[in-house]
C-alpha positions as CSV (number, residue, x, y, z in Angstrom):
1,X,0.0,0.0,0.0
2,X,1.4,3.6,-1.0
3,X,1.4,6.8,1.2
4,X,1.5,10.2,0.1
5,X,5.2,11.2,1.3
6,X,6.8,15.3,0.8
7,X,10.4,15.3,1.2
8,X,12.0,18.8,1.3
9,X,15.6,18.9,-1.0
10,X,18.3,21.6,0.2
11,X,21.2,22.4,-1.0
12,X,23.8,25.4,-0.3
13,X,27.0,24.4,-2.1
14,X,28.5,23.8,-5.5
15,X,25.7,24.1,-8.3
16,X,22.7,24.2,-6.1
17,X,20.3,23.8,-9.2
18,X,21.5,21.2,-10.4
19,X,22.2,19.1,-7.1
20,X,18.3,19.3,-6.6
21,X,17.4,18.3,-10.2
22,X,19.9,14.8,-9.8
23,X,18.2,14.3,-6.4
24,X,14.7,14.7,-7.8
25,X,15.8,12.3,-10.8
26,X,17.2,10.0,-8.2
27,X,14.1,9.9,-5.9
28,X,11.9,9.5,-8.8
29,X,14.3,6.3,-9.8
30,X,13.9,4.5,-6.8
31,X,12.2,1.6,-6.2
32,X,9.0,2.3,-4.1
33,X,8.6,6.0,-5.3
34,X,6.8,7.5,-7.6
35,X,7.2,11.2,-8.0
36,X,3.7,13.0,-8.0
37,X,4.4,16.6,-8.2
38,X,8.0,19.3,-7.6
39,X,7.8,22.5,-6.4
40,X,9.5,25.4,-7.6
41,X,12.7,26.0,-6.8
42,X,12.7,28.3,-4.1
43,X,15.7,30.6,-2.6
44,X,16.3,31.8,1.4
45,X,18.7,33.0,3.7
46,X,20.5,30.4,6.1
47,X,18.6,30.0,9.0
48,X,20.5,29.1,12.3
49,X,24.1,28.6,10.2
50,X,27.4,29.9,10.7
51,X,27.8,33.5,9.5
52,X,28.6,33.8,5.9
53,X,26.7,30.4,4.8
54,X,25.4,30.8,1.2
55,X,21.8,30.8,1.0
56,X,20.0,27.9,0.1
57,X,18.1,26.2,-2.7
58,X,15.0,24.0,-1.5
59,X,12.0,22.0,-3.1
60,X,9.6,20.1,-2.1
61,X,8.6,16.4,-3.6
62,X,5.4,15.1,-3.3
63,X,5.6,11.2,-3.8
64,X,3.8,7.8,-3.9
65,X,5.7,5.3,-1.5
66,X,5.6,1.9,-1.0
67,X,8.7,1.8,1.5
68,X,8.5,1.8,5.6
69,X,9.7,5.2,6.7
70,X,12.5,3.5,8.2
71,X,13.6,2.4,4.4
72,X,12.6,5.6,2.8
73,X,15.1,7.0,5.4
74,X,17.7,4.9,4.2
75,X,16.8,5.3,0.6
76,X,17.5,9.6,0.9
77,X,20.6,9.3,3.0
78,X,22.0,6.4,0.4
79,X,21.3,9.4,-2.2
80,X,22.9,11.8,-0.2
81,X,26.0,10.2,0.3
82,X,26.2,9.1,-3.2
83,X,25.8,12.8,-4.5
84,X,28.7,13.9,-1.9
85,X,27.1,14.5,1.3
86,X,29.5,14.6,4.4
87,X,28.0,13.6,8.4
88,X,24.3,14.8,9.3
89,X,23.5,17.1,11.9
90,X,23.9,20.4,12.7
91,X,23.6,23.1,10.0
92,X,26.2,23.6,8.3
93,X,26.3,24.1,4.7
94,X,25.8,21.3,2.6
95,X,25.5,20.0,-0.9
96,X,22.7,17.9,-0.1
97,X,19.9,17.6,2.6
98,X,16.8,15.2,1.4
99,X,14.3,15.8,4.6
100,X,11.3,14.0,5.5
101,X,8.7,16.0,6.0
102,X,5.5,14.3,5.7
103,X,4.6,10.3,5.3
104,X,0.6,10.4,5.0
105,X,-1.2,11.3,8.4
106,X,2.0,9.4,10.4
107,X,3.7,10.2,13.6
108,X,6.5,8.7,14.0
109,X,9.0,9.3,16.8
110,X,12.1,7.0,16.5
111,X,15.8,7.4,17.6
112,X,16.3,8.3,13.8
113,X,13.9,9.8,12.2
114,X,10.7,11.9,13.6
115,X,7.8,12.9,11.2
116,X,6.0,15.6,11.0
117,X,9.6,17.1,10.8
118,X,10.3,18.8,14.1
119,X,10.9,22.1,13.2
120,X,8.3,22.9,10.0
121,X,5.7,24.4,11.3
122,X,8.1,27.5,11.6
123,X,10.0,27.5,8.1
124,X,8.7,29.1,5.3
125,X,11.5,27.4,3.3
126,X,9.1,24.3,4.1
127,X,5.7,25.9,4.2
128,X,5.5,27.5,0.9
129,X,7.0,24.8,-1.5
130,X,5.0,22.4,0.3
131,X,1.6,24.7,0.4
132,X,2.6,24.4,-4.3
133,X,2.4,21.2,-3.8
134,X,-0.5,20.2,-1.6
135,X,-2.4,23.4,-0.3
136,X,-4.5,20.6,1.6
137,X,-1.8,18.8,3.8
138,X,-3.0,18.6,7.2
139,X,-0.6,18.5,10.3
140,X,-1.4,14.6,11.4
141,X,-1.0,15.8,15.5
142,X,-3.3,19.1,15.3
143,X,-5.7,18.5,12.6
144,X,-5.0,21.8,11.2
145,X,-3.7,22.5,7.4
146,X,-0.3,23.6,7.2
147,X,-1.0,26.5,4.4
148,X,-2.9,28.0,7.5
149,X,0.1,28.7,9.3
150,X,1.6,31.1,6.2
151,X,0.1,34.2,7.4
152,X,1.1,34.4,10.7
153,X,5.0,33.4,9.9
154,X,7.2,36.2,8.2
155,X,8.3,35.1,5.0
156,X,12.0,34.9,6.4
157,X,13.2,36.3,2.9
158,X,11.8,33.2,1.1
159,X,11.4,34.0,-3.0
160,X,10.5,31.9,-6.0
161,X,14.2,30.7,-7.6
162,X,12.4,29.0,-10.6
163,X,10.1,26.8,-11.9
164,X,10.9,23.5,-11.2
165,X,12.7,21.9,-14.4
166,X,10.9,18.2,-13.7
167,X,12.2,14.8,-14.1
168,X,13.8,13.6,-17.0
């Protein structure tokens, strides 16, 4: 059985566009997934990074999956190392980061991984891609839709990058 899942792709380093497109391409390639929609790309500020950190790149994937969150987990960090990604944790700048953000109407609090992620409700670098994507997604603990949330947050100096270029 397949759950809607939105992963959020970040990336700060090196060619940011094109980081997010092989990470999309690679998503969509893997076994279990099956990409639905991308976001644009969207550009903000370092939030909570060491001073002078470039300014990151994000979308936001909305995909079929047939894998436990557990293996979805391991399915994005495989990608992320394989597309040069060094240690988790902390933010630090980064030529990758592939976040889980949503797996269907799941909470799930594990020594790895925690869904809703923690911090979302808060970032506009989440909220707005993922409102493109699915203007109905509903917080699973609260009941209330995450689009609501918009107009209370300042934008945080979030702008449209691009149009996403899709999957090839």
């Amino acid at each position: 059985m397949s759950e809607m899942v939105f992963l959020l792709l970040g990336s700060n380093l090196g060619d940011r566009c094109a980081m997010l497109d092989e990470a999309t391409r690679r998503l969509a390639g893997t076994a279990g997934l099956t990409l639905v929609a991308a976001s644009s790309t969207y550009s903000s500020p370092p939030i909570d990074c060491p001073s002078g950190s470039p300014d990151f790149l994000n979308r936001m994937l909305k995909l079929s999956c047939a894998l436990a969150p557990e293996a979805l987990l391991d399915a994005t960090e495989g990608i992320e190392t394989v597309l040069g990604r060094k240690g988790k944790g902390g933010n630090v700048p980064r030529i990758i980061d592939i976040d889980i953000i949503l797996y269907g109407d799941r909470v799930v609090r594990t020594d790895r991984l925690v869904i809703p992620h923690p911090r979302m409700n808060r970032r506009p670098f989440v909220l707005i891609p993922l409102r493109e994507v699915a203007p109905e997604a509903v917080d699973p603990t609260t009941g209330h839709r995450y689009a609501d949330l918009l107009p209370d947050l300042d934008s945080q100096g979030v702008v449209k990058y691009k149009e996403s270029a899709g999957v090839q």
